[in-house]
C-alpha positions as a printed NumPy array, in Angstrom:
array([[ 84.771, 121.948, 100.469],
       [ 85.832, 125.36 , 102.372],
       [ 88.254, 128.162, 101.786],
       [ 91.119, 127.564, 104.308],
       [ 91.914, 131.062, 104.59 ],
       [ 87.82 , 132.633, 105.489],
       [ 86.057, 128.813, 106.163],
       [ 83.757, 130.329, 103.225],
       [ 82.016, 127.427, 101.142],
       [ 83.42 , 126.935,  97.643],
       [ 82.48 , 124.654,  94.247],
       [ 85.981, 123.645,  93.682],
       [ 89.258, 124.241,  95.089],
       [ 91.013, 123.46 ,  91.707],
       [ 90.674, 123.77 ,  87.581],
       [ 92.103, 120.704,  86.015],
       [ 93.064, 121.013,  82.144],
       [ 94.391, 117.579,  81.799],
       [ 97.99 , 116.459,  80.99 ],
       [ 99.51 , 115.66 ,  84.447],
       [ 98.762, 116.342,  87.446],
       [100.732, 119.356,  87.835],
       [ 98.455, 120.996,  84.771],
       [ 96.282, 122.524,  87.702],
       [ 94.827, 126.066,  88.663],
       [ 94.233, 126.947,  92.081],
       [ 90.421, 128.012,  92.427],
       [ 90.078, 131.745,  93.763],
       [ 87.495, 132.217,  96.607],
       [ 84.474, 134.626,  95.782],
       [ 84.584, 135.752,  99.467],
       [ 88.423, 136.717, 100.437],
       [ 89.918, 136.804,  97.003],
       [ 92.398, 134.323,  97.483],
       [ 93.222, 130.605,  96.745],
       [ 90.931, 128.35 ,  98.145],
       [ 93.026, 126.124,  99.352],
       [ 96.867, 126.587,  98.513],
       [ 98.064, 123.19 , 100.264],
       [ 97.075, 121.492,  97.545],
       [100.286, 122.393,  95.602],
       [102.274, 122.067,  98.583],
       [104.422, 118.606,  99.643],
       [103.37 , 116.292, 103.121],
       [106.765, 118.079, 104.782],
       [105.274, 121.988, 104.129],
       [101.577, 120.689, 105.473],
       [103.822, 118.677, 108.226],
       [105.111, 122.124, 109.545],
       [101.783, 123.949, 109.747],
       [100.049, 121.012, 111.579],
       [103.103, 121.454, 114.107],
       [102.922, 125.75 , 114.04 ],
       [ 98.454, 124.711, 114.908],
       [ 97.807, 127.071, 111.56 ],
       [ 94.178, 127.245, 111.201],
       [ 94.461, 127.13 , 107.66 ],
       [ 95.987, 123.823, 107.049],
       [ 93.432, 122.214, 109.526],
       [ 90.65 , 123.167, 106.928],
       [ 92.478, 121.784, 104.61 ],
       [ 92.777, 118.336, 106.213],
       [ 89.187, 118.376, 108.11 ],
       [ 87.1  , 119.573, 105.059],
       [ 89.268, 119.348, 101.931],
       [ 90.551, 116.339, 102.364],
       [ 89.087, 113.984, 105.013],
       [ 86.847, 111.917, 103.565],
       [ 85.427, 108.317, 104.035],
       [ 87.74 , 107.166, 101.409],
       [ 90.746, 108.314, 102.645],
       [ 89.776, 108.051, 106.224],
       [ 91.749, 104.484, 106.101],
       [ 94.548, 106.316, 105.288],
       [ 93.738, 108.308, 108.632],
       [ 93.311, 105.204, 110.681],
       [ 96.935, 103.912, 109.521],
       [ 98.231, 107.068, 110.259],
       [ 97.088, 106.347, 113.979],
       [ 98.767, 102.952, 113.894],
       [101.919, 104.378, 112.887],
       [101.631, 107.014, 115.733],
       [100.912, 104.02 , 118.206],
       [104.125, 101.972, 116.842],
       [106.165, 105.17 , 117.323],
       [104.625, 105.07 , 121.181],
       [105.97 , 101.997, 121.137],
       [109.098, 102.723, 120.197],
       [109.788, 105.692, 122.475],
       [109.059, 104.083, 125.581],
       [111.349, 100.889, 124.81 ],
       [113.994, 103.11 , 124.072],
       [113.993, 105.16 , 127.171],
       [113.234, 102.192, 129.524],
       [116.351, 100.754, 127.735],
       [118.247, 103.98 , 128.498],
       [117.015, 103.881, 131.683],
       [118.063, 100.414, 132.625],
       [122.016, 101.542, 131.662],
       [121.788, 104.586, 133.868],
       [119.995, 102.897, 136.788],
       [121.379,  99.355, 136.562],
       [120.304,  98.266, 140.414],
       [117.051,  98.352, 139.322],
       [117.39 ,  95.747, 137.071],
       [116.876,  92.399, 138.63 ],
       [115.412,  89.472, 137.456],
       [112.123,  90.301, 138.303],
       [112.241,  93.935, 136.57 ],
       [110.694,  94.948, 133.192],
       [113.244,  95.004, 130.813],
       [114.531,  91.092, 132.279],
       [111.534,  90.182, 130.117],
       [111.725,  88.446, 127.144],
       [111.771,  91.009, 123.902],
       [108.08 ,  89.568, 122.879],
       [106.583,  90.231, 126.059],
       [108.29 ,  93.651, 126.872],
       [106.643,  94.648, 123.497],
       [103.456,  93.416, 123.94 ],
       [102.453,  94.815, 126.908],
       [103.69 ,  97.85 , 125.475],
       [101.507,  97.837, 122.111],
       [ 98.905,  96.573, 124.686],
       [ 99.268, 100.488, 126.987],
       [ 99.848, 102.598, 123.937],
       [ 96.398, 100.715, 122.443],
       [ 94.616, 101.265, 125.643],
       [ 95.399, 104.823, 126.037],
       [ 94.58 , 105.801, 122.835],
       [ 91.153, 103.684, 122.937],
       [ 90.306, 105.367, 126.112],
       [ 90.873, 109.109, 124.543],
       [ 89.283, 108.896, 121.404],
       [ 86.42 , 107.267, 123.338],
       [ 86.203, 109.963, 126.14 ],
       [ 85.999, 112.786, 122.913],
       [ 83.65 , 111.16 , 121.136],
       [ 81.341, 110.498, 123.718],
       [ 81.613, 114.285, 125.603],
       [ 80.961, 115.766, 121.96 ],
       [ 78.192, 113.654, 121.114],
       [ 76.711, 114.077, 124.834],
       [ 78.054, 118.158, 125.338],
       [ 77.484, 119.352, 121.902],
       [ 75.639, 116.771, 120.305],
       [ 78.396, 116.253, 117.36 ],
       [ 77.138, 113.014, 115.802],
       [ 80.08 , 112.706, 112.864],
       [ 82.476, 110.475, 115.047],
       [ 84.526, 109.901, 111.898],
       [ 85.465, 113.709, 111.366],
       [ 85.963, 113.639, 115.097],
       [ 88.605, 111.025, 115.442],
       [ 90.237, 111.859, 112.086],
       [ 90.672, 115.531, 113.742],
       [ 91.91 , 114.204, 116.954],
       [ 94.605, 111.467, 114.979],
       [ 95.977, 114.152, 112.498],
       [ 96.187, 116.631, 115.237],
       [ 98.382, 114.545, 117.262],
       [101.191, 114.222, 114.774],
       [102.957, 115.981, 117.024],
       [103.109, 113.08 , 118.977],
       [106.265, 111.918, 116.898],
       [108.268, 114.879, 117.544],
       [110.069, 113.418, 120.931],
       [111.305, 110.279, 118.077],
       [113.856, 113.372, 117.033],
       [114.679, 114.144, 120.747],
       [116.106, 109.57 , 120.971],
       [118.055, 110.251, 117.586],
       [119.585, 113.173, 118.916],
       [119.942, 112.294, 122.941],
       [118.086, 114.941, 123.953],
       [115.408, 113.201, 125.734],
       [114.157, 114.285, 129.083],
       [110.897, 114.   , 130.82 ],
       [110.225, 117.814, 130.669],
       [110.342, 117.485, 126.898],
       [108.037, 114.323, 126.908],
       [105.06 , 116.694, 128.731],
       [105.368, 119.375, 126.731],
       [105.323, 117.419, 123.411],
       [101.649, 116.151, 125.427],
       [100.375, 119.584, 126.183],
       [101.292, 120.53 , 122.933],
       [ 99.051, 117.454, 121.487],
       [ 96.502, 118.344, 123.851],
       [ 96.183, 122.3  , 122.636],
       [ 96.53 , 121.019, 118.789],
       [ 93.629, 118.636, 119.674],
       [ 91.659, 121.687, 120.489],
       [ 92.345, 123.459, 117.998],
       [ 91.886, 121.065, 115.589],
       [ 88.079, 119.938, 116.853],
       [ 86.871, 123.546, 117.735],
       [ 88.059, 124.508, 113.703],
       [ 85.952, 121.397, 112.828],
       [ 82.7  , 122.281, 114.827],
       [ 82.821, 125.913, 113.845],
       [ 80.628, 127.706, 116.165],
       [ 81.169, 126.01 , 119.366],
       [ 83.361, 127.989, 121.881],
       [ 86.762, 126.921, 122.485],
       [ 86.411, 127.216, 125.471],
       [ 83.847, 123.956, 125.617],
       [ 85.995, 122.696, 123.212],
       [ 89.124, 122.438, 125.825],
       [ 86.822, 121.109, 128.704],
       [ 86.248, 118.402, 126.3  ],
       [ 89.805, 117.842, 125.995],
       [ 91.01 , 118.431, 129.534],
       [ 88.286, 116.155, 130.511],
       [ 89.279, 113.187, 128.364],
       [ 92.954, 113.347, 128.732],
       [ 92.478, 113.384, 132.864],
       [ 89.895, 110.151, 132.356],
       [ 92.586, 108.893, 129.035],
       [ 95.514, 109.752, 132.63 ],
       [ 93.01 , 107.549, 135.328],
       [ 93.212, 104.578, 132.816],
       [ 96.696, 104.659, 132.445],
       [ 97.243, 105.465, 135.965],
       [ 95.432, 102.14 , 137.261],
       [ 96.944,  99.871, 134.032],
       [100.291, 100.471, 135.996],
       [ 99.721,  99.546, 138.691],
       [ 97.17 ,  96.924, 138.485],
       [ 99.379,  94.593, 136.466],
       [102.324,  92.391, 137.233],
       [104.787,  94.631, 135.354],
       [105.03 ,  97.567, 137.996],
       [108.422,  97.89 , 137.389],
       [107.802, 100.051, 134.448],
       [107.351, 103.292, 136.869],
       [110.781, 105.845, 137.371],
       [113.233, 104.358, 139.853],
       [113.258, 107.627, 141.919],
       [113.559, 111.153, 141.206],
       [116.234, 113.183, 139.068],
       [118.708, 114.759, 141.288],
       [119.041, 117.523, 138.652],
       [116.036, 118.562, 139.487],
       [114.557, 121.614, 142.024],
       [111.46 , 120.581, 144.386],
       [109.53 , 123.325, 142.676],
       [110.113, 122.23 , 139.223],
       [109.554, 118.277, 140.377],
       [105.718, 119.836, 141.49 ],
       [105.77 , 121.507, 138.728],
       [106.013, 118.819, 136.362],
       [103.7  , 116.744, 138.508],
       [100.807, 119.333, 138.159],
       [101.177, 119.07 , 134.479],
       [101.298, 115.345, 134.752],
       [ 98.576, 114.497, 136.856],
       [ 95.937, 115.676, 133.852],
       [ 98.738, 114.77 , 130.471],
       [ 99.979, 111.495, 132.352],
       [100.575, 109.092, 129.209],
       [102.518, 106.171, 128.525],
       [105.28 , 107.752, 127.647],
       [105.109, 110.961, 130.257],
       [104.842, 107.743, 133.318],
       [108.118, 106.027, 132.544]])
């Protein structure tokens, strides 16, 4: 257990006296003078918000104070539910996409498949792609660094990316547009590093993000060749966005080329 506001080692983080749960004491740190670890007090939406604003603090709280090998199921169904909200946004912009371009949809195209298919190959890319990236950072920190706790790793990696389910606000609210979809990735990507560099404490972020760039470019390659190496093709953009200035369409395609996920290549 560590102090989430100096990373200082400490006994406890709490006094319990019994009758509730609430009948708790925040444990002071001997080093900085203040609460150990204050987000134990605080509800999953206050924690929520910090994991979104990257606070250091509330990474230390999650990485050391709480992620353990008995919760780390709780981790792994977290990941699921990130993987089933993949799922989701994709459908529902291919569906949205079918309305506003309906030449493209023929017989042969992706969303003329039947419902069970259309989702499966789906689940089938969002599993993939997140396979591939946890892979990629657990092997470059085992064979960079030498980090041998692969659990800690991934758990840092999953809770990092809860910002993954941000762009589920952006359907609700019709707001959805590519340039959203790669930001909400390069956002993931610089929580990632945040979230691993706090867990290996003295290893530069600067390693750190070559880790990261690294994977999500191979994580982009996989994807990349899934496309197009499988019958459903059709799942690609039907052209480019009028809307759009050549400079901001090269733009984007920078950024894509190394954050190119299932949902940023629909």
């Amino acid at each position: 257990m560590k102090c989430v506001e100096c990373n200082a080692t400490v006994d406890s983080l709490y006094t319990d006296y019994g009758r509730g749960t609430s009948n708790i004491r925040l444990a002071q740190c001997k080093n900085c003078k203040q609460f150990a670890d204050k987000y134990i007090e605080l509800d999953f939406v206050l924690i929520s918000i910090d994991v979104i604003l990257m606070k250091p603090q509330v990474y230390r709280h999650l990485l050391f104070n709480s992620l353990s090998a008995r919760n780390f199921r709780n981790v792994i169904n977290f990941s699921i539910l990130i993987v089933l909200f993949d799922v989701f946004l994709i459908w529902s912009r291919l569906e949205k996409r079918a309305a506003i371009f309906p030449n493209t949809t023929t017989e042969n195209s992706f969303i003329s498949l039947p419902i069970v298919r259309q989702y499966l190959y789906l689940l089938l890319l969002c599993l993939v792609e997140t396979a591939t990236y946890q892979t990629s950072i657990l092997t470059l920190m085992y064979g960079l660094i030498g980090w041998k706790h692969w659990t800690s790793a991934s758990g840092s990696v999953i809770l990092s990316s809860s910002t993954k389910m941000l762009p589920v606000f952006m359907v609700i609210w019709d707001y959805d547009i590519p340039a959203a979809a790669i930001i909400v990735e390069w956002v993931v990507l610089f929580s990632n590093m945040e979230a691993l560099s706090i867990l290996t404490g003295k290893v530069r972020f600067t390693k750190i993000g070559m880790i990261v760039l690294l994977s999500s470019i191979l994580r982009s390659l996989v994807v990349y060749f899934f496309l197009h190496h499988t019958a459903l093709k059709t799942i690609q953009q039907p052209g480019t966005c009028e809307s759009f200035v050549n400079y901001k369409q090269l733009l984007l395609q920078s950024f894509e080329k190394i954050t190119l996920t299932a949902q940023t290549a629909i």
